[in-house]
C-alpha positions, 0 to 999 in steps of 0.5 A: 015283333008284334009292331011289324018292324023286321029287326030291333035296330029299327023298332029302337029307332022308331022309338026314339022318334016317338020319344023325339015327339014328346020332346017336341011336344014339351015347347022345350028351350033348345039347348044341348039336352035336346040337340043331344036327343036328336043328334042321337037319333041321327046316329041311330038312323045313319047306323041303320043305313037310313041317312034319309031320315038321319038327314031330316034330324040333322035339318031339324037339329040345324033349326033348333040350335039356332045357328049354335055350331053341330057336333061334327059327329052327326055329320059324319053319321050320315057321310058314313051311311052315304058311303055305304049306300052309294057305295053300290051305286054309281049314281055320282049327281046324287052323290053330289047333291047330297054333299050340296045339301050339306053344305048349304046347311052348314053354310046357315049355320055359320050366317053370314059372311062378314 
């Protein structure tokens, strides 16, 4: 591919992430249409093994819902693309802080305790 990315998995996702912009630059209303566009983006990325940038577009899922609950599914995404990755490290504090990051995402969404 001319574009200098090394597989069709990745030139897809990239993309997706132009796509994403446009969307972005639409001052659209958030609602399930776009938090579907980036939940796929998520599931693209994490398929990939790159759950760094699947977990940058969950965070910007979080904010555009605006505290509407996620689809559980992109959450999974990028659990499954952790397993793979720390699968073949032994780095137990990244896990850790990882699943924390998580967490306190989650943990905004639901506001506050009552």
């Amino acid at each position: 591919l001319s574009s200098g990315i090394e597989n069709a998995g990745d030139f897809a996702a990239c993309e997706m992430d132009k796509l994403l912009l446009l969307l972005e630059a639409q001052k659209f209303e958030a609602g399930d249409g776009s938090i579907a566009c980036y939940g796929a983006a998520v599931r693209t990325w994490a398929s990939l093994g790159k759950s760094a940038r699947a977990e940058t577009l969950l965070e910007k899922i979080a904010q555009v819902s605006r505290g509407q609950p996620l689809d559980v599914i992109y959450f999974n995404a990028i659990l499954d693309a952790w397993a793979r990755e720390l699968s073949s490290t032994t780095e137990s504090d990244r896990a850790r802080e990882r699943l924390e990051n998580m967490h306190e995402m989650l943990c905004k969404m639901e506001g506050p305790s009552p």
